[in-house]
N, C-alpha and C positions, 0 to 999 in steps of 0.2 A: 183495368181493361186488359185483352187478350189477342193475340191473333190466332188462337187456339184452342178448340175445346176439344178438337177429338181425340185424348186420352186414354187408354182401354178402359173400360168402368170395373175398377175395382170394387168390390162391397167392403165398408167400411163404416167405422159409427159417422163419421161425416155425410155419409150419402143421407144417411137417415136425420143430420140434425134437423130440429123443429122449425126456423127459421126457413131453411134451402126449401121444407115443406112448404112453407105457407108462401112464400115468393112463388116456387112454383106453380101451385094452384091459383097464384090471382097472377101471374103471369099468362099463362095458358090459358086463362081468362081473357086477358088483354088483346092477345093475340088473336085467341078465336072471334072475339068481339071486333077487332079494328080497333080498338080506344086506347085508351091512356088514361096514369091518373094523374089527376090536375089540380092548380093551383085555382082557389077560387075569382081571381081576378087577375090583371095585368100587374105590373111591379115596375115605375120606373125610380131611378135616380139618378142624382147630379153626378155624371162623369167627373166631376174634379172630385172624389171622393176618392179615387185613382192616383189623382195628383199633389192634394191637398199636403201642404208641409205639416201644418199645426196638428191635422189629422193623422198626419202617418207617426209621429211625435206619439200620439194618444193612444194609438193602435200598439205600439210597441210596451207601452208601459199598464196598459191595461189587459191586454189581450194574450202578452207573454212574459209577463212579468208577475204581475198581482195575481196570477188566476193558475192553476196546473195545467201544465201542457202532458202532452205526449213528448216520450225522451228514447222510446224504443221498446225493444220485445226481451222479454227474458233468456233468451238464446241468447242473445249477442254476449252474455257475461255468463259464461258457463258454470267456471272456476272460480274460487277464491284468487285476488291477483288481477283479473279479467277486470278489463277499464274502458270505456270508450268517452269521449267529449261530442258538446256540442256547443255551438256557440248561439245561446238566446240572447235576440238583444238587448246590449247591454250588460251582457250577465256571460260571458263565456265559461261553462260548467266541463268539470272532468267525475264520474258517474263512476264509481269503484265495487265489485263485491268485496266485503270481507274475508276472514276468515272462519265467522261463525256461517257465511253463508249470506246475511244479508246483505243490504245496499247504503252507501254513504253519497252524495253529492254534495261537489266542493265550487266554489269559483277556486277557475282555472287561473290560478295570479300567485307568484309566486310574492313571501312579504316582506322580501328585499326589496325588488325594483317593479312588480304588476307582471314578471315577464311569467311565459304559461312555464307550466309545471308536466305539463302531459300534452301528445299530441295524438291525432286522429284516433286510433284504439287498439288495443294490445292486451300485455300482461305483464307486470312488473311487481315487485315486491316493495319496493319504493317510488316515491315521485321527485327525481332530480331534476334542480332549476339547471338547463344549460346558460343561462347568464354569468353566474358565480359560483354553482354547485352545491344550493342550498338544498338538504336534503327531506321529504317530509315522509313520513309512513302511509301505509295505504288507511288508515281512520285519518288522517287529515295533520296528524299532531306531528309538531319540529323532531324531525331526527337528528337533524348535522350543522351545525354553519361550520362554512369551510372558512379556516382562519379566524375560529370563534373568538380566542379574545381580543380582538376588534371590537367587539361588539359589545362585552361584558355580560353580565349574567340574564340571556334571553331566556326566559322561564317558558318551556314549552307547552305547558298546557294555555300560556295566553297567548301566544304566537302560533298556532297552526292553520291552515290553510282554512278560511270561510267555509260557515257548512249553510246548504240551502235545502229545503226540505223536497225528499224521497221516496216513495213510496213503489210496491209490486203488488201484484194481485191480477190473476189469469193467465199470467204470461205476460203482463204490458207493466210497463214503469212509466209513474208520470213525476215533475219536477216543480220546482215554484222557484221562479229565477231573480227571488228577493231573499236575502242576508235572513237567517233563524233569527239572528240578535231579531232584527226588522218586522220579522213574520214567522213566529215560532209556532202555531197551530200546525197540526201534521194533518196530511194530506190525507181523505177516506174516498179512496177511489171508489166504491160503490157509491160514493153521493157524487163524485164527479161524469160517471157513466151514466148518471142518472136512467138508470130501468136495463140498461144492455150487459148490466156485471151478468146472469144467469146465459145468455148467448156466448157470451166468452168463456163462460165457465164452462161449456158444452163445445167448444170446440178445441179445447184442449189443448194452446199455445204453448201453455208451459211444460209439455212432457214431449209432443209428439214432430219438434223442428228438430231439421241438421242444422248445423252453423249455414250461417247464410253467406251469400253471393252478396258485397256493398262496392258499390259505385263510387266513384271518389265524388263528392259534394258539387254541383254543376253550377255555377253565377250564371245568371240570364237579366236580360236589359228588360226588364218589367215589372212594375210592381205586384208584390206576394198576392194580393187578390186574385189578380188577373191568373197567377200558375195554377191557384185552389180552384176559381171558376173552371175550370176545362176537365174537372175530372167528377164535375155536381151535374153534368146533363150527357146522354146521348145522343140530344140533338142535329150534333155537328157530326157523327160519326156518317152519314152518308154523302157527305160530301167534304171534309178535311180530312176521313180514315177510307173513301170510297175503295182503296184497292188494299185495305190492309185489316182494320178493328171490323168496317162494315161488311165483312165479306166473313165472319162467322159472329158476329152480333147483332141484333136488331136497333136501330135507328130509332131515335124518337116512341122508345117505349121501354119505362123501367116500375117499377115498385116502388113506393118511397115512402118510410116511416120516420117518425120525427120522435126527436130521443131529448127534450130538453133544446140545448145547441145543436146536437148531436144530427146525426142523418144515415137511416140503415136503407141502400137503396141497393133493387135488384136487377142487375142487368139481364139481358137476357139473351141465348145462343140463336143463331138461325132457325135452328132446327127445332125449337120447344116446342111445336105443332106433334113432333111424334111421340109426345108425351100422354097423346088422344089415344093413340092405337095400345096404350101400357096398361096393364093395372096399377094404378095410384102405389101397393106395394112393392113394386118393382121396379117404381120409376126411376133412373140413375142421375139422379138429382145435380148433381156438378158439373156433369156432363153440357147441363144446359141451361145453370145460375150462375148469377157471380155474384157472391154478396161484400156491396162497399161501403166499407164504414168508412164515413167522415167523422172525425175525432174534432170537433171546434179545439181553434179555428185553425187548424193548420195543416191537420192528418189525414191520407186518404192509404188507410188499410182493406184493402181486396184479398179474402178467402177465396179458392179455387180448389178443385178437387185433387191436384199436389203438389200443391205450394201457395205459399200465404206472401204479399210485397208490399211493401209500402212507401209512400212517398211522403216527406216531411218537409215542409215549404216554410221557409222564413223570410223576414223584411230582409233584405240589403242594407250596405251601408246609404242609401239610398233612396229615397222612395219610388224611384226607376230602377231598383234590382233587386231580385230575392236570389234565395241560397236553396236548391232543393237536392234532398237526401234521398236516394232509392234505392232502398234494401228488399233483396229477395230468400227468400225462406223454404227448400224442398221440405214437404214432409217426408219422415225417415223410412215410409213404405214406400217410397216413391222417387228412390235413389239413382236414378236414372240423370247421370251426370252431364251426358252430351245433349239428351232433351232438355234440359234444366238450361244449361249454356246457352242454347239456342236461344230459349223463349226470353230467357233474361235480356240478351243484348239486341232479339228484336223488338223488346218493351223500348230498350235504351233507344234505340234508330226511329223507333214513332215520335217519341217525344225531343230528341234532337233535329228529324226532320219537317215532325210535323208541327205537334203542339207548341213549342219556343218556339220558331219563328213566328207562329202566328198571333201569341200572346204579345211579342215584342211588337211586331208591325201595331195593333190596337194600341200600345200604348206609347209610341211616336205618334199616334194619328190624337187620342188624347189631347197628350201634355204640350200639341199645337193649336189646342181649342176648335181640332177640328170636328165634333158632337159636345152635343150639350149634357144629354142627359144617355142614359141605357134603359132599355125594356127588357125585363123578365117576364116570358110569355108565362102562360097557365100553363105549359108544357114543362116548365122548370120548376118545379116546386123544391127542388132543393137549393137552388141558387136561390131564390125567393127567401128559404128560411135564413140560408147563411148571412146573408146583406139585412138582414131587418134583424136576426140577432147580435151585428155588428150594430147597429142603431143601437138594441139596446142597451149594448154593455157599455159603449161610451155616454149611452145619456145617464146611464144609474148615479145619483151622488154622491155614494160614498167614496166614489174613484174621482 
């Protein structure tokens, strides 16, 4: 979401992606109609799904462990050298390019004592342990022990840093935050996008970002559902966003396709109404879409007409806290550094003022059994998909 759409309308192949098209057109649908589109039925479930210990135990290990996540955008590692971390539960990763160009992920342990090996993201040519100074190259394999013979003859090709499976494709990296020994199958992001690899492919992540604007990682008193639900409906935005998101986007009306897990939903500007008075090929399509991907189960990446952000939400150590990541991305025609500052850290101020507290408050009201269950209207069809695809990835056996 945005507090902002009026951007000058550049012509670009993004106005014209096929996607921002067809939102448009059944948005300005939506709109000239009064409707919305909807979930066929109501949706409830047991609030302790919130609180549940055994549960949030199963969510971690099936949901960000066994399965590929999202790990970031291809910008963020520009260079050979270029490294960033993240920490999946359980599995804290350090995500390196090479020097041919492609991408290795390691767990972040170094294998003297587990201490990490790399912090937040950078560029280094090596990964030194600050514990003891153990050295490791960027493919993962032992460069140094300091004070080697201690140790005697550590053969480095069976001593280097875990490698856990990798993969790029559009501009997006995803990760699998289980040991290759454990789960050596390599990751085919087009079967993981299931149907959206050609959308990404048409917006052009991997040529057309500046480095981005990142936020340092924000801890909030609420469990990771709860931070991902707030960014699956526009529901709330006329009355928890009334003086900020709802005063250039519409309330209680979006687009919403379903991708697999997946969730391609279209928000939409105030002003989509004067897309009547346009011709269909002139329309300045960004101006008055936002298209949100939700990446299951964790990802909410929003395209905007000059700049791409996204927000990457993890469990806590805790099942009362997650970790969420919000990175922002100018396109490089659109280098407009003080507008770009602006928008970014008014993104930061909604979600520090608005959306955390109120995610926290539900879940102190929670985890004091003060509701039993939640209702997902028919107005939410994407919360609707996310919580029953959570159903069913913990009910599948083989997990």
């Amino acid at each position: 979401m945005t507090t902002e759409t009026e951007s000058p309308n550049r012509r670009s192949p993004r106005q014209r992606h096929s996607k921002a098209v067809d939102v448009a057109r059944r948005g300005l649908s939506l709109v000239m109609n009064h409707s919305n589109e909807q979930a066929d039925a109501i949706y409830e479930q047991p609030a302790s799904r919130y609180v549940d210990l055994d549960r949030f135990e199963a969510e971690k290990r099936v949901l960000f462990r066994e399965r590929p996540v999202f790990a970031g955008l291809s910008v963020e590692l520009p260079t050979p050298g270029a490294y960033k971390t993240l920490d999946l539960p359980g599995c804290p990763l350090v995500i390196a390019r090479q020097a041919d160009g492609s991408l290795r992920a390691f767990i972040n342990a170094c294998l003297h004592r587990g201490a990490n090996v790399a912090y937040d993201a950078g560029s280094a040519r090596t990964f030194v342990c600050k514990f003891h100074g153990w050295a490791y190259n960027l493919d993962g394999t032992l460069r140094k022990v300091r004070g080697g013979d201690n140790f005697g003859q550590l053969d480095p090709a069976c001593n280097g840093l875990a490698q856990v499976a990798v993969a790029e494709k559009y501009g997006l990296i995803f990760v699998r935050g289980t040991r290759l020994a454990d789960a050596p199958e390599p990751i085919d992001v087009d079967e993981v996008l299931c149907g959206l690899g050609p959308q990404f492919a048409e917006w052009g992540l991997e040529m057309d970002l500046a480095a981005p604007a990142i936020h340092p990682p924000v801890v909030t008193a609420s469990n990771w559902k709860l931070a991902v639900d707030g960014y699956l409906e526009p529901y709330h935005f006329a009355s928890l966003h009334k003086t900020t998101v709802a005063k250039y986007n519409n309330s209680n009306q979006a687009t919403v396709d379903l991708y697999g897990p997946h969730v391609m939903s279209g928000f939409l500007g105030r002003r989509i109404s004067e897309l009547a008075e346009v011709d269909e090929g002139e329309w300045p399509l960004m101006r008055h879409v936002q298209l949100i991907y939700f990446l299951f189960p964790n990802v909410i990446l929003s395209v905007m007409q000059d700049h791409v952000e996204y927000s990457l939400i993890l469990p806590g150590r805790s099942v009362a806290e997650n970790v969420m990541h919000h990175n922002y991305f100018a396109y490089t025609d659109w280098a407009n550094a003080d507008v770009h500052h602006k928008r970014f850290h008014n993104t930061q101020w909604i979600l520090t003022a608005e959306d955390i507290p109120m995610a926290e408050e539900c879940h102190r009201n929670i985890a004091q059994g003060a509701i039993d269950k939640f209702y997902f209207g028919r107005n939410e069809p994407a919360l609707q998909h996310f919580h029953k695809t959570i159903e069913t990835e913990l009910a599948t056996p083989q997990h």
